[in-house]
C-alpha positions as CSV (number, residue, x, y, z in Angstrom):
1,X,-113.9,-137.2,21.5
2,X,-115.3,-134.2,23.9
3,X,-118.2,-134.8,26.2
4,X,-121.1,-133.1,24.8
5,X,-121.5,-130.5,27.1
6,X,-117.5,-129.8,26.3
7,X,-117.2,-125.8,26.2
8,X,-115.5,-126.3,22.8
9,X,-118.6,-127.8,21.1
10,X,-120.3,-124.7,21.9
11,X,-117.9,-122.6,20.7
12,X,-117.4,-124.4,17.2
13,X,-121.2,-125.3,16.9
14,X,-124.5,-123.3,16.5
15,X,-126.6,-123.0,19.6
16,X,-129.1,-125.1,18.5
17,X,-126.8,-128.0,17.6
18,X,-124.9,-127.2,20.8
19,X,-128.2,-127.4,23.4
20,X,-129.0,-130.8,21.5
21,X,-125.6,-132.0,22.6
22,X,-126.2,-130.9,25.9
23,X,-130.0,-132.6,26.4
24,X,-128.0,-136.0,25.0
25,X,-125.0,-136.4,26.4
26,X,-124.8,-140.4,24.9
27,X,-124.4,-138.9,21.5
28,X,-121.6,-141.1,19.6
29,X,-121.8,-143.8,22.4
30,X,-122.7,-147.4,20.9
31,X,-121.8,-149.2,24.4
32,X,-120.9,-148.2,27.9
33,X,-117.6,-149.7,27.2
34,X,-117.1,-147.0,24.4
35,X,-117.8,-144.1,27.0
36,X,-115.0,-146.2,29.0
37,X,-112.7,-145.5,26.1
38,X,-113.6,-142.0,25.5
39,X,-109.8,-140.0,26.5
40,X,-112.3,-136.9,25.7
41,X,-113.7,-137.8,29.2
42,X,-112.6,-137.3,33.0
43,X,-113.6,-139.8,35.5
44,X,-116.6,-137.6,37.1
45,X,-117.5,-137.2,32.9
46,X,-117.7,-141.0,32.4
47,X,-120.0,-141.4,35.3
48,X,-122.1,-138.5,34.5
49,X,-122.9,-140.3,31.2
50,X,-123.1,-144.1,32.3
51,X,-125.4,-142.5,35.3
52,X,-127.7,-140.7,32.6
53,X,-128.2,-143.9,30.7
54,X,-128.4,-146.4,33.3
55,X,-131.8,-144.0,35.1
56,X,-135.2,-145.2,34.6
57,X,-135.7,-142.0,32.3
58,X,-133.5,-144.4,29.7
59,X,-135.9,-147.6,29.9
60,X,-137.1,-149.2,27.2
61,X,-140.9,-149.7,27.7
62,X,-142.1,-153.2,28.6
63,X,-138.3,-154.3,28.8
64,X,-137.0,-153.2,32.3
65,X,-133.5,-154.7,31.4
66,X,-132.5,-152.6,28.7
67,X,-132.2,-149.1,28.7
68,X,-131.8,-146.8,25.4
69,X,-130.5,-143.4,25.5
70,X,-131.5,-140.5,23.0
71,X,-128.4,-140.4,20.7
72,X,-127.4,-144.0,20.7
73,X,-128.2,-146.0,18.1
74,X,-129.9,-149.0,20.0
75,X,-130.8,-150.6,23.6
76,X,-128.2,-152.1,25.9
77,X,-128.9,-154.2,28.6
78,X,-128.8,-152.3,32.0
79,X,-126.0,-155.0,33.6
80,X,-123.5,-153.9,30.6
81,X,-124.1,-150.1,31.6
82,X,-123.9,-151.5,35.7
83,X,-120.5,-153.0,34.6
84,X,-118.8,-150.3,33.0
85,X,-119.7,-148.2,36.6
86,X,-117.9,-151.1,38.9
87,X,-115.2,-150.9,36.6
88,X,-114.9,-147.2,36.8
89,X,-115.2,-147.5,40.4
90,X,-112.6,-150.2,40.3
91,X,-110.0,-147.7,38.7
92,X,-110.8,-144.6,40.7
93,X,-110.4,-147.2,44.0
94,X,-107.1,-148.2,42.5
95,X,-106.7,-144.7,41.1
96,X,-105.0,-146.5,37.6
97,X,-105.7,-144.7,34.0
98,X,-106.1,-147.5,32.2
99,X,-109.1,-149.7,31.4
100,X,-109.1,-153.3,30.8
101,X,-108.4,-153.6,27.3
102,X,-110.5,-156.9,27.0
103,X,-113.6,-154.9,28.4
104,X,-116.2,-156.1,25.0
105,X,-119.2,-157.4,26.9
């Protein structure tokens, strides 16, 4: 999977259907730990997106925990989104490739 704002998915879509990509960069993301997965995605990519959905523009009113991102299909809780960051930061400290495969929180 390409990040959203992926030259490609302009190229191979509309305009209007590529901007929408580009406003929601979660699109296709169910969990953090799926934007972990994503080989579509460079390190700097994956934080981009965990960054986006983690801000307060993401919060889900009366519920400070959770945070729901236009394009994904329901709320997360903010410490799941907080985790998949420390692990990112874990592998660019130990500059590995892999992620955990047992990351399903």
């Amino acid at each position: 999977m390409q990040m959203a704002t992926s030259i490609s998915n302009f190229e191979q879509r509309p305009l209007r259907a590529a901007r929408e990509l580009w406003l929601r960069p979660a699109v296709d993301f169910a969990h953090p730990r799926d934007v972990l997965r994503d080989p579509g995605l460079d390190r700097a990519e994956k934080r981009a997106v965990l960054s986006s959905w983690a801000s307060d523009a993401s919060s889900v009113r009366d519920q400070p925990t959770q945070r729901w991102m236009i394009g994904t299909p329901n709320p997360v809780p903010l410490a799941d989104i907080q985790e998949a960051m420390g692990i990112l930061d874990r592998q660019s400290q130990h500059d590995c490739r892999d992620f955990p495969s047992d990351y399903n929180s």
